[in-house]
DRENPA-3360 file (N, C-alpha, C; in nm, 2 decimals, always signed):
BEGIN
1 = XXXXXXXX = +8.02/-1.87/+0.59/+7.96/-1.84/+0.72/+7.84/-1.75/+0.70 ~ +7.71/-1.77/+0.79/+7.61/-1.71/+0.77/+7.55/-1.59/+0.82 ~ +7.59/-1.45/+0.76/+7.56/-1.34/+0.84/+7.45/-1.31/+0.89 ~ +7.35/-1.23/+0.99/+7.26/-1.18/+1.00/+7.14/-1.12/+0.89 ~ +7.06/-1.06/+0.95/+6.98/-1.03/+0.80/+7.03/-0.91/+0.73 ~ +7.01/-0.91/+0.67/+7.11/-0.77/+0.59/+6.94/-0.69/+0.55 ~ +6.96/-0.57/+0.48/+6.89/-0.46/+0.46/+6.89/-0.46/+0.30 ~ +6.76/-0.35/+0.26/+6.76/-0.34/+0.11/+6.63/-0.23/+0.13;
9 = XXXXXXXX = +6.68/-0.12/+0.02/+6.61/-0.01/+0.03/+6.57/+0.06/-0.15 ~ +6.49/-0.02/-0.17/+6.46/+0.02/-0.30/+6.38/+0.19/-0.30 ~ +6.47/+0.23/-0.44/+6.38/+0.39/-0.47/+6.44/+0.40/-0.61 ~ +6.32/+0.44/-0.69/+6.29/+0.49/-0.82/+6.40/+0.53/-0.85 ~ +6.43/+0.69/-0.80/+6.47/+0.79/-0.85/+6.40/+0.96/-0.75 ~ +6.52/+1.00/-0.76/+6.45/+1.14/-0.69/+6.39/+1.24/-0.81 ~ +6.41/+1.23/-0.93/+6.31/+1.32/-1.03/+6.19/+1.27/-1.06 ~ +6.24/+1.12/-1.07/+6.06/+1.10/-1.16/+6.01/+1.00/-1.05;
17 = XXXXXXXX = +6.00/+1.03/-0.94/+5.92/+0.97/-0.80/+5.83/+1.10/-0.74 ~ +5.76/+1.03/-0.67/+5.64/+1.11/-0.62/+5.52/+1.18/-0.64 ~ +5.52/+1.21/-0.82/+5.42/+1.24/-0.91/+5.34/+1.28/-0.85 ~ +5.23/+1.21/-0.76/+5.11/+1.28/-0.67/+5.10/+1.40/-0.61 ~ +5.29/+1.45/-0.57/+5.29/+1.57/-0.51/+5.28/+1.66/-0.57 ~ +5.30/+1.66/-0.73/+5.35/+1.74/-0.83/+5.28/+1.83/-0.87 ~ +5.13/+1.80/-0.79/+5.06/+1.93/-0.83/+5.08/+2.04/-0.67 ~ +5.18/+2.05/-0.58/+5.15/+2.13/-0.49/+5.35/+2.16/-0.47;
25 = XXXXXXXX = +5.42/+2.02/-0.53/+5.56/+2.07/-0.51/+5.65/+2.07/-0.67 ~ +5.74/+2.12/-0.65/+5.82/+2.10/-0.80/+5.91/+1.99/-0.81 ~ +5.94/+1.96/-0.94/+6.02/+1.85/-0.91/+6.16/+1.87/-0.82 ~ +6.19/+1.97/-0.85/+6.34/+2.02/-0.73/+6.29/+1.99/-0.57 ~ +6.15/+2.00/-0.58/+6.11/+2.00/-0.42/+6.05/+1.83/-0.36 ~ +6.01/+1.78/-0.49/+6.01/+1.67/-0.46/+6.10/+1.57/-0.42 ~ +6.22/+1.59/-0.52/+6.35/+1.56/-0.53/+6.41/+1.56/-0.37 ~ +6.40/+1.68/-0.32/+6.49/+1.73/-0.21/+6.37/+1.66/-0.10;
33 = XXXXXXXX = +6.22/+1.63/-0.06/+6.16/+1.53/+0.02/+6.24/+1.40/-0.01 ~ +6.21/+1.31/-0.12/+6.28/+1.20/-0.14/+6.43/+1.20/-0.06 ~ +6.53/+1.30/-0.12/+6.64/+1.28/-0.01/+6.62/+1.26/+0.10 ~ +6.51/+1.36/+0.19/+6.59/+1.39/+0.29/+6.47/+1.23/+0.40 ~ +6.36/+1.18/+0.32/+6.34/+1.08/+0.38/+6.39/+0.97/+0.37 ~ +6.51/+0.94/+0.23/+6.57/+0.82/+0.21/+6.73/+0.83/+0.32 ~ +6.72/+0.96/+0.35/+6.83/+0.98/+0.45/+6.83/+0.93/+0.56 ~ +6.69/+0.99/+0.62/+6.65/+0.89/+0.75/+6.61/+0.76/+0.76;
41 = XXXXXXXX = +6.60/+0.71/+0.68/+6.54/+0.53/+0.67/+6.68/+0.50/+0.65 ~ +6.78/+0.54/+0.57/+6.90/+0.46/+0.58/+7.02/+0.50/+0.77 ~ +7.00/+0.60/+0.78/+7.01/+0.63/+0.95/+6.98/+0.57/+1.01 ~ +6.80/+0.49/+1.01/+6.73/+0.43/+1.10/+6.78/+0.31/+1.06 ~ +6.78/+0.22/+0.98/+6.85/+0.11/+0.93/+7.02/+0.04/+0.97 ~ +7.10/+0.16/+0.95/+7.24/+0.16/+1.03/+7.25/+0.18/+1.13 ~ +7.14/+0.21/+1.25/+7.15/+0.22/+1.38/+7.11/+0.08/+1.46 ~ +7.07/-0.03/+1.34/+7.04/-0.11/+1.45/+7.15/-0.22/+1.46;
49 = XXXXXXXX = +7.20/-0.27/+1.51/+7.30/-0.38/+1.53/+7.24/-0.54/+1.46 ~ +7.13/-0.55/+1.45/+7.08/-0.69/+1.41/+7.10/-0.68/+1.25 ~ +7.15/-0.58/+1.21/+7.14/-0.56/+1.09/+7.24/-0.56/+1.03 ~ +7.29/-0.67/+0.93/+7.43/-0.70/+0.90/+7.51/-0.59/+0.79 ~ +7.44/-0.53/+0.69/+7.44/-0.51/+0.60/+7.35/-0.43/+0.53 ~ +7.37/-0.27/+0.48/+7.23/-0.20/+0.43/+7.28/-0.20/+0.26 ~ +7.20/-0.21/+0.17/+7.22/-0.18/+0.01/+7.11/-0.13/+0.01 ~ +7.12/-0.01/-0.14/+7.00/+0.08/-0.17/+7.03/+0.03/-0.37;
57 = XXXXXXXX = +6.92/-0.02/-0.37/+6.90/-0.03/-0.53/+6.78/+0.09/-0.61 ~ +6.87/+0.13/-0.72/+6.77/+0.18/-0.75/+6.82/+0.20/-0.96 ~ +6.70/+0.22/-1.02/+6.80/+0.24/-1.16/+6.84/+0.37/-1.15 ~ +6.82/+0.44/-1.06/+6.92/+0.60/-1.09/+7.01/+0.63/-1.01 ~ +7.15/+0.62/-1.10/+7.30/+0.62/-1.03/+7.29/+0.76/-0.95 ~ +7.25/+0.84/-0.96/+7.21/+0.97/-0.83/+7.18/+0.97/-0.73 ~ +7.09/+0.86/-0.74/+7.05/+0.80/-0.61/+7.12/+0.75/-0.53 ~ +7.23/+0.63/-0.62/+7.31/+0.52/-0.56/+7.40/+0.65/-0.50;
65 = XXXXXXXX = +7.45/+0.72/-0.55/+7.57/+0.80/-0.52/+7.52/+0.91/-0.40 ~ +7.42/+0.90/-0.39/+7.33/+1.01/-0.26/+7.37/+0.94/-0.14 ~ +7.29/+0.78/-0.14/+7.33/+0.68/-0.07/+7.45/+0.68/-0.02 ~ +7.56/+0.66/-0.12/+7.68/+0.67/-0.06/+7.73/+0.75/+0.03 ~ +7.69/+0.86/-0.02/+7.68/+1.03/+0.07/+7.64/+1.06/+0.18 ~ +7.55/+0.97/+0.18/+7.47/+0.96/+0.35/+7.56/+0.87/+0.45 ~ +7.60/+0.77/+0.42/+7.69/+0.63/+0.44/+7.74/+0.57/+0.40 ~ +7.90/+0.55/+0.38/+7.95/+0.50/+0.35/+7.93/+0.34/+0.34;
73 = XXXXXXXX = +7.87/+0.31/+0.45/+7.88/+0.13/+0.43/+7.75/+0.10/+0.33 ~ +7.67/+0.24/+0.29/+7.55/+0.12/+0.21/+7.65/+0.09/+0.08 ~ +7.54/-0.03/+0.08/+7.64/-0.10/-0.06/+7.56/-0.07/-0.17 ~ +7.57/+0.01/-0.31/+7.46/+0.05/-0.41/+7.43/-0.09/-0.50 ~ +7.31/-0.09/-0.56/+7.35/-0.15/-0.69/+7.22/-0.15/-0.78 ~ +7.31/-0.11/-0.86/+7.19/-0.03/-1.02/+7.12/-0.16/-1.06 ~ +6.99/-0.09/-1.06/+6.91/-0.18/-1.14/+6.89/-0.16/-1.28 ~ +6.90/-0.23/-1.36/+6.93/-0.20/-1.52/+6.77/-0.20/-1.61;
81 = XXXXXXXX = +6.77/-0.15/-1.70/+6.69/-0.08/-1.76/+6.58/-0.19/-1.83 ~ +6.64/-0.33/-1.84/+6.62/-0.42/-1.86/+6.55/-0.52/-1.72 ~ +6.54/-0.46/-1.61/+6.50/-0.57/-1.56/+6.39/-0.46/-1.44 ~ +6.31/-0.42/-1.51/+6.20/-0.27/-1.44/+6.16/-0.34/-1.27 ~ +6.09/-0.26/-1.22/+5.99/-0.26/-1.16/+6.06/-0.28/-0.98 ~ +5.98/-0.33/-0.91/+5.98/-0.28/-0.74/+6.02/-0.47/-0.71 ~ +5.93/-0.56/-0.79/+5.92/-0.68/-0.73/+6.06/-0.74/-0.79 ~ +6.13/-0.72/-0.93/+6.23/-0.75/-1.00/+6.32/-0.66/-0.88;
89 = XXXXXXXX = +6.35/-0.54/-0.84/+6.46/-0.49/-0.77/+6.45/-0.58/-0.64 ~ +6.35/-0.61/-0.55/+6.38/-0.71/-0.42/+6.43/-0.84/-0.46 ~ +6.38/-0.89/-0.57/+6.45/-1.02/-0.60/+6.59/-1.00/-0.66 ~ +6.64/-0.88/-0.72/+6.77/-0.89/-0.70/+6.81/-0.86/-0.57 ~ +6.77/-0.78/-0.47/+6.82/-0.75/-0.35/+6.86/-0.87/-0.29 ~ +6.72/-0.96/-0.32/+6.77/-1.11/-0.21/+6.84/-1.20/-0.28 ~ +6.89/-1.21/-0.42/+6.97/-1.31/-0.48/+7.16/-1.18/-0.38 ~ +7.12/-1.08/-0.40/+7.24/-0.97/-0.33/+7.24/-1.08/-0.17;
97 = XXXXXXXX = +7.12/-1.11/-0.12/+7.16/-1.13/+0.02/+7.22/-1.27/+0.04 ~ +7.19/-1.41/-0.08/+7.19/-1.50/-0.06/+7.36/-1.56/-0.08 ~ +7.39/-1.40/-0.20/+7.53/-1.44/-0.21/+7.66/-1.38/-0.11 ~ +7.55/-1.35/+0.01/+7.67/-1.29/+0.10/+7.61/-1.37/+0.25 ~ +7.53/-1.50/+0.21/+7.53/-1.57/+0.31/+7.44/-1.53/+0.44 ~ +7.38/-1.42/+0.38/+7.27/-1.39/+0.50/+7.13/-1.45/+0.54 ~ +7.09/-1.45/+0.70/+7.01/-1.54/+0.72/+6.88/-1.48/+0.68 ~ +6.83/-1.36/+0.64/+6.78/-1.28/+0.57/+6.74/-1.16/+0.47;
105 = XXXXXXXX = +6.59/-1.08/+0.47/+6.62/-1.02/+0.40/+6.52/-0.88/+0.45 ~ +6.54/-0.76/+0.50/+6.42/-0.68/+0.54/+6.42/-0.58/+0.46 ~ +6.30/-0.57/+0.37/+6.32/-0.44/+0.29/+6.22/-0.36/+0.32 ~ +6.32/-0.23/+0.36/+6.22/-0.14/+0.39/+6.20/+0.04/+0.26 ~ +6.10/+0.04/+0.26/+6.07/+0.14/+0.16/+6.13/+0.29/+0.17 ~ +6.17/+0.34/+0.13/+6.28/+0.53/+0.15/+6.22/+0.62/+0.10 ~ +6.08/+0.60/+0.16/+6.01/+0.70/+0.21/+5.88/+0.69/+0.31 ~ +5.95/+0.71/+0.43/+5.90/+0.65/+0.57/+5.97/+0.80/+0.64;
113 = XXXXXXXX = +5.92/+0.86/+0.65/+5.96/+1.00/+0.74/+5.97/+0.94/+0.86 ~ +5.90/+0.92/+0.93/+5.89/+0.90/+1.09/+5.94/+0.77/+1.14 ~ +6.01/+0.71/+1.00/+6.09/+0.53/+1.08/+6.19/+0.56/+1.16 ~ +6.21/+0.49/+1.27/+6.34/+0.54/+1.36/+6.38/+0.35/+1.37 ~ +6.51/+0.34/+1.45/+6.58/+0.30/+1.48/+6.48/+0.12/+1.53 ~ +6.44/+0.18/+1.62/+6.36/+0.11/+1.74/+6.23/+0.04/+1.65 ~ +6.22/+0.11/+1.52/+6.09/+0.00/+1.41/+6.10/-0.07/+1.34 ~ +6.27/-0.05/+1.29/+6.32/-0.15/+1.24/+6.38/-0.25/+1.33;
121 = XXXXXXXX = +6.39/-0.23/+1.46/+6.42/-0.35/+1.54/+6.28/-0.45/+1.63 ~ +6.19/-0.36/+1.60/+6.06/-0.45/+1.62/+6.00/-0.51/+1.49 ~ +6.01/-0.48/+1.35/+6.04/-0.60/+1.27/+6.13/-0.71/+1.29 ~ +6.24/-0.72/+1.37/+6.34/-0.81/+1.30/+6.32/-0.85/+1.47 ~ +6.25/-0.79/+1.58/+6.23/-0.89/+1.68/+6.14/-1.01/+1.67 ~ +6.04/-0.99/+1.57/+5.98/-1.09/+1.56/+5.98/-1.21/+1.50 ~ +5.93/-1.34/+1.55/+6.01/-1.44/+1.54/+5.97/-1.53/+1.41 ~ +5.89/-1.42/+1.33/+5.81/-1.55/+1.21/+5.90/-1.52/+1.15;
129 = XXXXXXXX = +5.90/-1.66/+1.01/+5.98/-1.64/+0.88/+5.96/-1.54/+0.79 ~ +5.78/-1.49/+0.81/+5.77/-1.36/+0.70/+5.72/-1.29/+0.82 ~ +5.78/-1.17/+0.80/+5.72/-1.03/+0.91/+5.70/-0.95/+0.82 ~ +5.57/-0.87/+0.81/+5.51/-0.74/+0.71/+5.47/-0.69/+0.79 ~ +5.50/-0.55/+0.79/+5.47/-0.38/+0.85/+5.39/-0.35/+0.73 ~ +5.28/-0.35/+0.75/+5.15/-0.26/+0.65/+5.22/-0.13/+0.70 ~ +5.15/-0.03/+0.55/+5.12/+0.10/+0.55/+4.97/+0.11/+0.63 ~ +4.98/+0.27/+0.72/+4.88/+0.31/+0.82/+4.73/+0.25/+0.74;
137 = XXXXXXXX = +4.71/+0.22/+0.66/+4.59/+0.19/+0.58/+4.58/-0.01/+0.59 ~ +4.65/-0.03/+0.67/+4.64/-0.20/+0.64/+4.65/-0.28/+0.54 ~ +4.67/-0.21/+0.45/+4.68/-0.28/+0.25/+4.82/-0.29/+0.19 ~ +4.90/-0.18/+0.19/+5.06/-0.20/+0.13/+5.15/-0.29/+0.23 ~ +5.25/-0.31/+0.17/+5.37/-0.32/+0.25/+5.51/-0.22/+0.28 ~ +5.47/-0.15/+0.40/+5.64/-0.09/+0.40/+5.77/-0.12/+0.41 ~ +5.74/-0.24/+0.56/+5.89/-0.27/+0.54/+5.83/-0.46/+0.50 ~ +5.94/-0.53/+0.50/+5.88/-0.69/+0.46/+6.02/-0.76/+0.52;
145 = XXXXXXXX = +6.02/-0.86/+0.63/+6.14/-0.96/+0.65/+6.07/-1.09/+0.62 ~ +6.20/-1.14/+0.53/+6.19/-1.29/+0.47/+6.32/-1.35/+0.56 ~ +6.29/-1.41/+0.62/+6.39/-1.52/+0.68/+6.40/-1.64/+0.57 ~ +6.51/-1.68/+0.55/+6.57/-1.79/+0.43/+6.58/-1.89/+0.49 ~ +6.56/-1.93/+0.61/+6.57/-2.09/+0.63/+6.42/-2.20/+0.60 ~ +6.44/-2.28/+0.60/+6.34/-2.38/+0.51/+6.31/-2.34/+0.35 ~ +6.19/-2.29/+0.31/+6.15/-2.27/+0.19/+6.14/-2.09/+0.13 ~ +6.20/-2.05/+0.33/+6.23/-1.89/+0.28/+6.30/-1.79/+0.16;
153 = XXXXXXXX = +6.39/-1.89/+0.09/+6.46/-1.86/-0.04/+6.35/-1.85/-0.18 ~ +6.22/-1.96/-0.14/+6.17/-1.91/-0.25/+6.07/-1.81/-0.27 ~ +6.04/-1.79/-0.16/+5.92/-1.66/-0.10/+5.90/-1.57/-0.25 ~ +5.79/-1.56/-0.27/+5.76/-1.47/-0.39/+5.71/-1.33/-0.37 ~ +5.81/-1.22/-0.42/+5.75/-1.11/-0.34/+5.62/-1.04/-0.41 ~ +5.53/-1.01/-0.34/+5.37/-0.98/-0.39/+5.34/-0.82/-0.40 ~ +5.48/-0.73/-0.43/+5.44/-0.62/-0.39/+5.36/-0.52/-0.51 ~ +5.25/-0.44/-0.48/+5.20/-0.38/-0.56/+5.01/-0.34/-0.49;
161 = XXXXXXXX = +4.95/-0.31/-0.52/+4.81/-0.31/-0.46/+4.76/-0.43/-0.35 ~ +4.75/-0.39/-0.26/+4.72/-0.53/-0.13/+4.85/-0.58/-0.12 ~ +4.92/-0.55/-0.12/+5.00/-0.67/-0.07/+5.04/-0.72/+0.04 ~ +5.00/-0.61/+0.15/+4.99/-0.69/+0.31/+4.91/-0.83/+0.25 ~ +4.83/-0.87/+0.20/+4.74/-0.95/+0.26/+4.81/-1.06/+0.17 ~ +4.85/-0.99/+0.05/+4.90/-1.11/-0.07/+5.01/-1.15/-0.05 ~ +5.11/-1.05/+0.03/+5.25/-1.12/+0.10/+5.20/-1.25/+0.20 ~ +5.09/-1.20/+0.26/+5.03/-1.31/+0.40/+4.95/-1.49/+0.33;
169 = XXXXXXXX = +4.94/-1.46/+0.22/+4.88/-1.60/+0.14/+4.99/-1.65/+0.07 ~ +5.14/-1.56/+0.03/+5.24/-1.60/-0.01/+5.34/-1.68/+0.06 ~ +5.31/-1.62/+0.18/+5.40/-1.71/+0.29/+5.32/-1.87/+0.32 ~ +5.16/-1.82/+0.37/+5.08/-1.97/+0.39/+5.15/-2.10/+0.23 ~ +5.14/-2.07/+0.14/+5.13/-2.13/+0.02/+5.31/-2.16/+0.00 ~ +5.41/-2.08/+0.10/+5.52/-2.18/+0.06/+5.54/-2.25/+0.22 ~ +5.43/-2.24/+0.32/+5.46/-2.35/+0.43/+5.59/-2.18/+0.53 ~ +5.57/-2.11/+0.56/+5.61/-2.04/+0.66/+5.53/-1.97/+0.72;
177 = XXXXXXXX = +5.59/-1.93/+0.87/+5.54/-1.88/+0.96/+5.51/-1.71/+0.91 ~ +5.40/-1.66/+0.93/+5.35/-1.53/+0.91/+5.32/-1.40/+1.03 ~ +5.40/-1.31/+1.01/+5.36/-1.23/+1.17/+5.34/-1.07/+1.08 ~ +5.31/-0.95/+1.15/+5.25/-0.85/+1.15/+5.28/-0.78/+1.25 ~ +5.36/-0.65/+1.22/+5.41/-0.56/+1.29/+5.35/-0.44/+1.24 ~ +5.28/-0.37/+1.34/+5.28/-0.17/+1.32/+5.31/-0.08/+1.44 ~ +5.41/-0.02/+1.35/+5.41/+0.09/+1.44/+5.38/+0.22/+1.36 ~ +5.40/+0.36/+1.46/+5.37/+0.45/+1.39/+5.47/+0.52/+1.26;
185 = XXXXXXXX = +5.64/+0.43/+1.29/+5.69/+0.48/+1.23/+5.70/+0.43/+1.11 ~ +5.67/+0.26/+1.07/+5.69/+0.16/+0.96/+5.55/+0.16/+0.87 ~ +5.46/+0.20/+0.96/+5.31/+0.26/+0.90/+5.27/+0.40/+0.80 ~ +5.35/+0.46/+0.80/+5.34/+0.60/+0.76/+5.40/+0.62/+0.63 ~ +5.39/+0.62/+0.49/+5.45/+0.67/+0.39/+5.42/+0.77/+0.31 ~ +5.49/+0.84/+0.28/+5.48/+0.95/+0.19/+5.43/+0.96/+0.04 ~ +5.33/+0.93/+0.02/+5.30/+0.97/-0.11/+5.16/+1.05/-0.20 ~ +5.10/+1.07/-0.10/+4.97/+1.17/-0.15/+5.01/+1.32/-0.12;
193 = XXXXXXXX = +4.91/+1.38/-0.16/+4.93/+1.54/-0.06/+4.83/+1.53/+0.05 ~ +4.74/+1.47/+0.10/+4.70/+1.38/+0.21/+4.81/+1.38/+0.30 ~ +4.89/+1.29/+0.30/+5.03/+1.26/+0.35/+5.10/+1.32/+0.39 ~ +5.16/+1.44/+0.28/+5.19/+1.59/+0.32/+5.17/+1.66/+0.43 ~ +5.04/+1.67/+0.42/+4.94/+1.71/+0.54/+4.95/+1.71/+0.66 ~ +4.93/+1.55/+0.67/+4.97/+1.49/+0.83/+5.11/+1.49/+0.83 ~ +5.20/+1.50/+0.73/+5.35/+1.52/+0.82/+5.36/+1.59/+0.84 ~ +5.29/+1.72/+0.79/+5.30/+1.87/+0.85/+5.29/+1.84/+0.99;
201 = XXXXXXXX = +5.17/+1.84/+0.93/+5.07/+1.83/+1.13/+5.15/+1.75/+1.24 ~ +5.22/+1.64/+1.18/+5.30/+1.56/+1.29/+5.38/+1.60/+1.31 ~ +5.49/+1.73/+1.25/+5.59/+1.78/+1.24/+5.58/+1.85/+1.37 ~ +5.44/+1.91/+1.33/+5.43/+2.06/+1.42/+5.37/+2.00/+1.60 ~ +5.33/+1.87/+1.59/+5.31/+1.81/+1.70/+5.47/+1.78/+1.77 ~ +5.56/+1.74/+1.68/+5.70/+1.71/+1.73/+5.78/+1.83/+1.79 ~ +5.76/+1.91/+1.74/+5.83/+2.06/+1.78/+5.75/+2.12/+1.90 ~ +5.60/+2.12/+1.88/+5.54/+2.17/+2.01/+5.58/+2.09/+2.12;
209 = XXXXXXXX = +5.59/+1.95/+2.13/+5.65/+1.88/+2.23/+5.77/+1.88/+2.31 ~ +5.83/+1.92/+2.19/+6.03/+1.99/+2.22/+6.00/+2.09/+2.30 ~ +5.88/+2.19/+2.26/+5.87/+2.33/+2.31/+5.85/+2.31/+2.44 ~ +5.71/+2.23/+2.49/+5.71/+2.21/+2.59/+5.80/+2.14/+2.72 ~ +5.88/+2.03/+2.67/+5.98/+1.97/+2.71/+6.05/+2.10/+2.80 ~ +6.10/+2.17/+2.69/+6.19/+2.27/+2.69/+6.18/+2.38/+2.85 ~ +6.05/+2.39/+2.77/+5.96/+2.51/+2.92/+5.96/+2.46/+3.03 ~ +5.93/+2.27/+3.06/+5.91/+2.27/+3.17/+6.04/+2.23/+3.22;
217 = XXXXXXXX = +6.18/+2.19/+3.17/+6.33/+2.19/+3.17/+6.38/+2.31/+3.24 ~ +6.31/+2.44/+3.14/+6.35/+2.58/+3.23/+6.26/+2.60/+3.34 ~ +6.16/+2.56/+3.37/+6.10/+2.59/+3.50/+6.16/+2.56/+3.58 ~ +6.19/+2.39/+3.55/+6.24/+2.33/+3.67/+6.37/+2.43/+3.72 ~ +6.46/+2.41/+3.60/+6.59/+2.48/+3.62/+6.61/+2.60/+3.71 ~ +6.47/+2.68/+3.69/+6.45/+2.80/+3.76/+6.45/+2.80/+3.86 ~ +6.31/+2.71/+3.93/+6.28/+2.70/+4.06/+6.36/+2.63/+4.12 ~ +6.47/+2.53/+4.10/+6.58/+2.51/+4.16/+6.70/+2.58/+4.22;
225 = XXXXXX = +6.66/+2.69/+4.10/+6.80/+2.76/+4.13/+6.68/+2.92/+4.28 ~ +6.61/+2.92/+4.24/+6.56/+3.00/+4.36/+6.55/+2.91/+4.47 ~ +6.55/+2.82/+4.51/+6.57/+2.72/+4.62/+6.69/+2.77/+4.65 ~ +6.79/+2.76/+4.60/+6.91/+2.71/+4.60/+6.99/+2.88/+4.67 ~ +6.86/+2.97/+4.59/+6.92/+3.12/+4.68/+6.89/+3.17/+4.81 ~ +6.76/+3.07/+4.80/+6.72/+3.10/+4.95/+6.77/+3.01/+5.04;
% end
């Protein structure tokens, strides 16, 4: 029987990932970013219903076991030492998806601070065979849906420098439909101190907004309740 698209969330490792930061964080600090963004992309991922199935591959069993920690339903599975890289781990992910019958495959990257719920379900509302969410820069790929019906099984994954554009000649060249999704959450990855920067700044935009929220919640509150004495 043919399930829905299932999920796949490739990550290195939380010690020896993020390198770029390493001149402003430690590796404990890096380590502990990596968590707590691979936390929220697996959150955002299990909140959506279209989504049959989340797995997190990665070669470092600490990871797999973090994974677990966060949710029980992801399903781990080690990539071996013997078979390196980002484009070898999605092609195991989707040979993972083919043998559990699913009609796809969305992989999204675990480190996406700002992905929510509602970005992974405007990838997977769209109706092409290949759907690619570029990084805010228009060149990477964050998240990537391969639909498996017609020649979808053989889709070759292009990830590495450009690959928005090289995923988009990958699909023309096996005869499938191509679409393009951004939002602000599937757009945004963490890996410069650049990056850093603006999550600060977007952090501190997120909480001023609470703040405000907040104030005008107590106003209201207030001036209701002085109505309410007079």
């Amino acid at each position: 029987m043919t399930v829905d698209v299932v999920g796949l969330v490739p990550i290195r490792g939380f010690r020896s990932g993020k390198t770029r930061l390493a001149e402003t964080l430690s590796t404990e600090a890096r380590a502990a970013v990596s968590q707590w963004m691979l936390r929220g992309v697996i959150r955002a991922a299990l909140a959506v219903d279209d989504l049959a199935k989340l797995a997190v591959i990665s070669p470092d069993p600490s990871a797999l076991e973090f994974a677990r920690a966060v949710d029980d339903r992801v399903v781990p599975i080690l990539q071996h030492d013997d078979q390196p890289g980002l484009n070898r781990a999605v092609a195991i992910g989707r040979d993972w998806a083919l043998d559990h019958d699913a009609s796809g495959l969305l992989v999204a990257f675990g480190d996406l601070p700002l992905l929510m719920s509602a970005d992974v379900q405007t990838v997977l509302d769209d109706p092409a065979q290949v759907v690619v969410a570029p990084d805010r820069h228009g060149t990477g790929t964050n998240l990537s849906l391969v639909r498996f019906q017609g020649s979808g099984t053989e889709f070759v994954y292009q990830y590495g420098p450009g690959s928005a554009r090289r995923h988009e000649r990958e699909a023309a060249r096996s005869g499938l439909t191509f679409g393009r999704v951004s939002t602000v959450g599937t757009g945004f990855d963490l890996d410069t101190l650049d990056d850093l920067q603006i999550l600060q700044n977007e952090r501190c935009e997120v909480l001023r907004f609470a703040e405000l929220r907040h104030d005008s919640t107590s106003a209201v509150a207030s001036s209701s309740a002085a109505r309410e004495r007079s």
